[in-house]
C-alpha positions, 0 to 999 in steps of 0.5 A: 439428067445433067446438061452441059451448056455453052452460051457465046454472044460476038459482037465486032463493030466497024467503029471503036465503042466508045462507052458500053453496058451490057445486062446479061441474064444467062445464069440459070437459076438454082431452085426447083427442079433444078440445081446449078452446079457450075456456072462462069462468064468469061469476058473478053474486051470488056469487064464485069462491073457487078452482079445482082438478083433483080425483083424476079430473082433473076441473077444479072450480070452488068458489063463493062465495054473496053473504051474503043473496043471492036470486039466483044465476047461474052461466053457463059458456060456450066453444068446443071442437073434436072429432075423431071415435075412433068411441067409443074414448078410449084408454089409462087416465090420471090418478092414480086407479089402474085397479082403483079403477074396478072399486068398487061404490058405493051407486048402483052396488051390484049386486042381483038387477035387474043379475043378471039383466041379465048373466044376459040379455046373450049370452057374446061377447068382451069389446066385443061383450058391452059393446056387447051389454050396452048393448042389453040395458039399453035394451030393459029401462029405457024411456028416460023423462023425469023418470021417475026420482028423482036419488038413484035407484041401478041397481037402483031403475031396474031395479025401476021398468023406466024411468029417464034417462041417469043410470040407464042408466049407473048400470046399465051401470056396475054390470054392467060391472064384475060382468063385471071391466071397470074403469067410470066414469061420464061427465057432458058435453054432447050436440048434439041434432039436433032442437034446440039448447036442452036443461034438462040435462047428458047422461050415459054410461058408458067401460069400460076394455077390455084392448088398447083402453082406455077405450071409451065406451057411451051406453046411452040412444041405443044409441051410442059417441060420436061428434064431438056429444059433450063429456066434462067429468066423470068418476066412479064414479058421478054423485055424483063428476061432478054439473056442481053440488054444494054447501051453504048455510045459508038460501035457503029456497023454491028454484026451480032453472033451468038452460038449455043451448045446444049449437050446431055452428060 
C-alpha cells in the first residue's frame, strides 16, 4: 500500500518570538516493512538549522524561529510504500542497547494502577499474555478524546479510567516491561477509514518477544498494525518521540493548530 501524508503545525502568537527552537520528528523511517519514498519540511517563518539521527535512529529536524515572528508553519509532507508483517517488526536494531527498554521512566514508573492490570491479564505465553494484556488495557481505560492531560503517566490514566492512545501506550509499556519484556513507545500515522483529516499523530507500543523481535500492539484499536500505520519515532516513552518539542524566549498568547491528512495512493 503506498499513503500520502500531509503533516501541518501552525503556530500564531499575540507577541513577537524573540528566540525559538524547535525539535521535530515527523520523518518516517525508512526500514522494515516500510520505505520512504519521498519526504520534505517546508518551513515558514522560521529556518532548518540541522538534521540528525538520534540514539533510537529517529531522523530529527532543529529549527530555527525568525526573530520577532507571529507566525510559524511547519508542513512535513511525502510518500511511503507499506507491506503488511501482521504486526511483527523484527529483530532489535540501533545503537540503543535491548536492556535500555526495559527502564521505567516517570511516565511509565509502575504503581498500584499497573498491578492490578498485570494481577488481571491471564498467565499465557509470552504473545498471547501481551496480545491479552492489550485487552485488558482497553476494557480498563475508556478510549476518550481530550480526556487526558499531556504530562499524564500510566497510572494518572489508570486513576482516571479514560485516556488516548498516548495512555494506552504508556500503560502497556509499563506493564510490558514488569513482565521482563523490553517496550518502546512508537509515534507515527494512521489511515483512518472514516476520514482522511486528523488533529494529531497517533501512538502504540512494540515489545520485543524473544524468537519474534519486535511486535507491535495498538491498544487503542485493539490491533497489530497492519499496512494503514507509518512508524516515524521511537522512545521510552512520548517525551523521546514528541513529533514537536522545543523552546522559545516570547511568543506570548499561543494558538497551536495542527492539521494531518492521510490518504492511500
Amino acid at each position: 500500500m503506498r499513503l500520502t501524508i500531509r503533516h501541518e503545525t501552525r503556530y500564531q502568537f499575540e507577541t513577537p518570538v524573540k528566540h525559538g527552537l524547535q525539535q521535530l520528528r515527523k520523518t518516517p523511517k525508512s526500514s522494515y516493512q516500510q520505505t520512504v519514498l519521498s519526504w520534505r519540511t517546508d518551513i515558514t517563518g522560521g529556518q532548518r538549522e540541522l538534521s540528525y539521527e538520534d540514539h533510537h535512529n529517529n531522523t530529527v529536524e532543529l529549527i530555527s524561529f525568525a526573530r520577532d515572528v507571529q507566525d510559524v508553519t511547519l508542513v512535513s509532507e511525502g510518500e511511503v510504500d507499506l507491506s503488511d508483517n501482521h504486526g511483527i517488526v523484527g529483530r532489535h536494531h540501533g545503537v540503543a542497547p535491548l536492556w535500555l527498554f526495559q527502564q521505567s521512566t516517570p511516565r511509565t514508573e509502575p504503581g498500584q494502577g499497573v498491578k492490578a492490570i498485570l494481577d488481571g491479564t491471564p498467565k499465557l505465553d509470552p504473545l498471547d499474555q501481551l496480545h491479552a494484556l492489550a485487552g485488558v488495557i482497553r476494557d480498563t481505560v475508556a478510549f476518550e478524546v481530550g480526556a487526558s492531560h499531556p504530562d499524564w503517566g500510566a497510572e494518572e490514566a489508570l486513576a482516571a479510567g479514560k485516556g488516548v492512545c498516548q495512555d494506552h501506550t504508556h500503560i502497556f509499556l509499563s506493564c510490558a516491561r514488569a513482565l521482563g519484556h523490553p517496550a518502546r513507545y512508537v509515534s507515527g500515522y494512521l489511515m483512518l477509514n472514516d476520514r482522511t483529516a486528523q488533529e494529531a499523530m497517533h501512538a502504540w507500543a512494540e515489545a520485543h518477544v524473544e524468537g519474534l523481535g519486535w511486535v507491535g500492539f495498538d491498544v487503542s484499536n485493539g490491533i497489530s498494525p497492519d499496512t494503514r500505520y507509518v512508524r516515524v519515532a521511537t522512545g521510552l516513552d512520548y517525551a523521546e518521540a514528541a513529533p514537536v518539542s522545543g523552546t522559545r524566549v516570547g511568543g506570548m498568547g499561543e494558538t497551536l493548530s495542527v492539521a494531518i491528512d492521510v490518504v492511500q495512493q
